[in-house]
C-alpha positions in Angstrom: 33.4 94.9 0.9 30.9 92.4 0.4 31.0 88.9 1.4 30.3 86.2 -1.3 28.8 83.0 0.1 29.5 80.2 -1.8 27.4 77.4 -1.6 28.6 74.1 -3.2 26.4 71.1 -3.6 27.4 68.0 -2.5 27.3 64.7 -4.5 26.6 61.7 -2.8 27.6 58.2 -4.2 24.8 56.0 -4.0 25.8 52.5 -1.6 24.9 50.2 -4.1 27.4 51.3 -6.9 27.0 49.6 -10.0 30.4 48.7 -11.2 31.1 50.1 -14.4 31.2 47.4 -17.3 28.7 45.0 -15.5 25.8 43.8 -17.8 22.3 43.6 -16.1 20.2 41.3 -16.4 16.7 42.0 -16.6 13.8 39.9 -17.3 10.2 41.0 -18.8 7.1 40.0 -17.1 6.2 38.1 -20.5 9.6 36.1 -20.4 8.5 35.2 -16.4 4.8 33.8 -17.8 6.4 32.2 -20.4 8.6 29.8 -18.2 5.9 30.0 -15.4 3.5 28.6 -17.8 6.5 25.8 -19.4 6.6 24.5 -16.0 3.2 24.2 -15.6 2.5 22.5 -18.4 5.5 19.8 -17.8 3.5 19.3 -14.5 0.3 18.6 -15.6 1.7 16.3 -18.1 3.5 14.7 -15.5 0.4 14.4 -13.2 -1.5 13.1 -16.0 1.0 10.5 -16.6 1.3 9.7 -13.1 -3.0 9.1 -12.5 -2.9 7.3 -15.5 0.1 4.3 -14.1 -1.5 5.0 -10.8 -4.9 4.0 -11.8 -3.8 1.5 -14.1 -1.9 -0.2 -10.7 -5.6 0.1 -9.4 -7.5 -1.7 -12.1 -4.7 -4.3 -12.2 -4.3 -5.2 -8.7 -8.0 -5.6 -8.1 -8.8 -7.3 -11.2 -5.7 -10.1 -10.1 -7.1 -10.2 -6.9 -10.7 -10.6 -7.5 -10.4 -13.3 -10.1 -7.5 -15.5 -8.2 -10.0 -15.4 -5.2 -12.4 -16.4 -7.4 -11.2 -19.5 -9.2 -10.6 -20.5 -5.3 -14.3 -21.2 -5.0 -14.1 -20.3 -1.1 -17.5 -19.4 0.3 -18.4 -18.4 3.7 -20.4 -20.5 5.6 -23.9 -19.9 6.5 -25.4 -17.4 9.0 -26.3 -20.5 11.3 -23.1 -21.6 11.1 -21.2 -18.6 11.7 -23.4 -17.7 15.0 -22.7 -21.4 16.6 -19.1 -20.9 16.2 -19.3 -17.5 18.0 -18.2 -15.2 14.3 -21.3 -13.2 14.8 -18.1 -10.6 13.7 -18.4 -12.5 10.4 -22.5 -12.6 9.7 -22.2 -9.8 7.2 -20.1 -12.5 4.5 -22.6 -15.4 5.6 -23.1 -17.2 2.0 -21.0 -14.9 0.2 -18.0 -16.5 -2.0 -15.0 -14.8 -1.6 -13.8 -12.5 -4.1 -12.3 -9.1 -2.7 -9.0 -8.1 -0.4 -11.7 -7.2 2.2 -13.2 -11.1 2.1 -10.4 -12.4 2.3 -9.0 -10.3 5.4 -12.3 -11.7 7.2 -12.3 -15.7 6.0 -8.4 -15.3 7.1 -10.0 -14.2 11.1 -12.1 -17.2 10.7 -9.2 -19.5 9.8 -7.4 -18.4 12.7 -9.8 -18.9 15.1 -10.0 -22.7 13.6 -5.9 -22.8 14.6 -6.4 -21.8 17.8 -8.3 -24.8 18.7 -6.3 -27.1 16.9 -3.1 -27.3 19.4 -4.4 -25.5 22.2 -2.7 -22.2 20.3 0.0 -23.5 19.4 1.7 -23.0 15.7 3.4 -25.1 12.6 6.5 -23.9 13.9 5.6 -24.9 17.7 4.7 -28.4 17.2 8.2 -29.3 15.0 9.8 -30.4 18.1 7.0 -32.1 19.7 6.8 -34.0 17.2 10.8 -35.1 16.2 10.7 -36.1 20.0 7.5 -38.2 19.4 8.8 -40.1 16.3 12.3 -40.5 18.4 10.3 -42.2 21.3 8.5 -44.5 18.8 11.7 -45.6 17.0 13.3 -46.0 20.5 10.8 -48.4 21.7 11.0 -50.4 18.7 14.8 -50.9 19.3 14.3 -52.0 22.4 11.8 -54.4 21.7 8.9 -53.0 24.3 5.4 -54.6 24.1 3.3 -53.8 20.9 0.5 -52.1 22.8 3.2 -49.5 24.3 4.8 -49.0 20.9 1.1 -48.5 19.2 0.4 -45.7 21.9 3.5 -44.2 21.1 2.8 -44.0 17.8 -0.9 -43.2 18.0 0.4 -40.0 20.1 2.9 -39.4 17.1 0.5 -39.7 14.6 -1.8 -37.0 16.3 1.3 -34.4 16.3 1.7 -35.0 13.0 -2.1 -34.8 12.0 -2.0 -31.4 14.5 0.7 -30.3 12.4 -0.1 -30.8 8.7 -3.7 -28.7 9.8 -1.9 -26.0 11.2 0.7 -26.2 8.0 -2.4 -26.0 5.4 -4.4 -23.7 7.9 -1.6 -21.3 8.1 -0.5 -21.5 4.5 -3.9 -20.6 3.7 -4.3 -17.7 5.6 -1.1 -16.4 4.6 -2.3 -16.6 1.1 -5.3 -14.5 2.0 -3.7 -11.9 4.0 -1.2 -11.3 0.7 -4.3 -10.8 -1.4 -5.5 -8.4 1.2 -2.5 -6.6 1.2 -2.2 -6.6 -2.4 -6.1 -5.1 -2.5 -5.4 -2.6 0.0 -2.3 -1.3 -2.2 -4.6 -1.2 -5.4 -7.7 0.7 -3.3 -4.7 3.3 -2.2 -3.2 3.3 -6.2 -6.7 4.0 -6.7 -6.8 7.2 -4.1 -3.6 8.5 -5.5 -4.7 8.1 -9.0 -7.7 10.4 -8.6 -5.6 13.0 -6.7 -3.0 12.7 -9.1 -5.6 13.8 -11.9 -7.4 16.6 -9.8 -3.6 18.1 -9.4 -3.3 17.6 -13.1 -6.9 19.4 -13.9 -6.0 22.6 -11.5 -2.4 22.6 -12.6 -3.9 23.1 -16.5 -6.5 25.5 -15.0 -3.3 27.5 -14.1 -1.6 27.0 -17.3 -4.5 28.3 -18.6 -5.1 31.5 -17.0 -1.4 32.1 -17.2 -2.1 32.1 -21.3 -4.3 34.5 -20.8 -2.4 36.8 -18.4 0.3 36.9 -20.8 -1.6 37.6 -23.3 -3.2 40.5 -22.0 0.1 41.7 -20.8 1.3 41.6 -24.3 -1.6 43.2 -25.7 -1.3 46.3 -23.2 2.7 46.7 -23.3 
């Protein structure tokens, strides 16, 4: 009697089962360019937009700048003059009228080093008690009826505190004026910087856009 093998084949679920009823979702390479290419149009628009408020923050803070500096009439002084006070820093401006954030960074150097001989360093700020206790000693003198010459050395003394001060008050508020403009020019010369990245990101983003036309175009053609 012969002997029958039977050989039965085996069926193996797969892991990943899909579930029965489930819809899938599947996207075409076209649909991909197409939103690919959406978005990269959106951000060269958006770049564009951006260099063009960026550059427009350029041209307007150097144009303020330039033209408040300007009406000042502020001019350096002369090569001579500059090398007797020990700015040989400052020779490059000798003459020049000031007009840019960079000028004005350098006549606000020279201003300080004016302060700093004024009160032996010391500030506006500094001097406010010195002087209050000056005017008190005046006042006090004259209430108790001391000799003239005392009282007029008391107020001479006074009187140079208060002339210390006002210079350091002007000297200071002029500097600080300068420094802003510099500040302001160095924002608009880094405006300026963005700007022109801004529009070389724009330029390569529609080089993209571009050649994303064309792949799906192509893509299309050979489908």
């Amino acid at each position: 009697m012969s002997t029958a093998t039977i050989e039965h084949t085996r069926y193996t679920e797969p892991v990943d089962e899909v579930v029965a009823g489930t819809p899938v979702v599947a996207l075409s390479r076209r649909t991909i360019d197409s939103v690919l290419i959406g978005f990269g149009a959106v951000a060269t628009a958006a770049f564009v937009v951006a260099g063009g408020l960026l550059m427009w923050g350029h041209n307007f803070s150097s144009d303020y700048v330039g033209d408040e500096l300007s009406s000042q009439n502020i001019s350096f002084p002369s090569a001579a003059d500059l090398t007797e006070e020990g700015r040989t820093d400052l020779l490059q401006y000798a003459n020049q009228q000031l007009d840019t954030g960079t000028e004005a960074e350098a006549y606000a150097s020279f201003i300080d080093g004016h302060l700093v001989g004024i009160a032996d360093g010391a500030t506006y700020a500094d001097l406010g008690a010195p002087e209050s206790a000056a005017k008190a000693e005046v006042a006090a003198a004259v209430d108790a009826g001391r000799p003239q010459a005392e009282i007029d050395t008391l107020q001479a003394d006074a009187d140079a505190i208060s002339g210390q001060r006002n210079s350091l008050f002007k000297g200071e508020t002029l500097r600080g004026l300068l420094l802003s403009a510099y500040a302001w020019s160095t924002v608009g010369t880094i405006a300026g910087i963005a700007a022109i990245g801004a529009f070389v990101a724009a330029g390569l983003m529609a080089i993209l856009v571009a050649l994303g036309i064309v792949h799906q175009r192509r893509t299309h053609t050979t489908a």
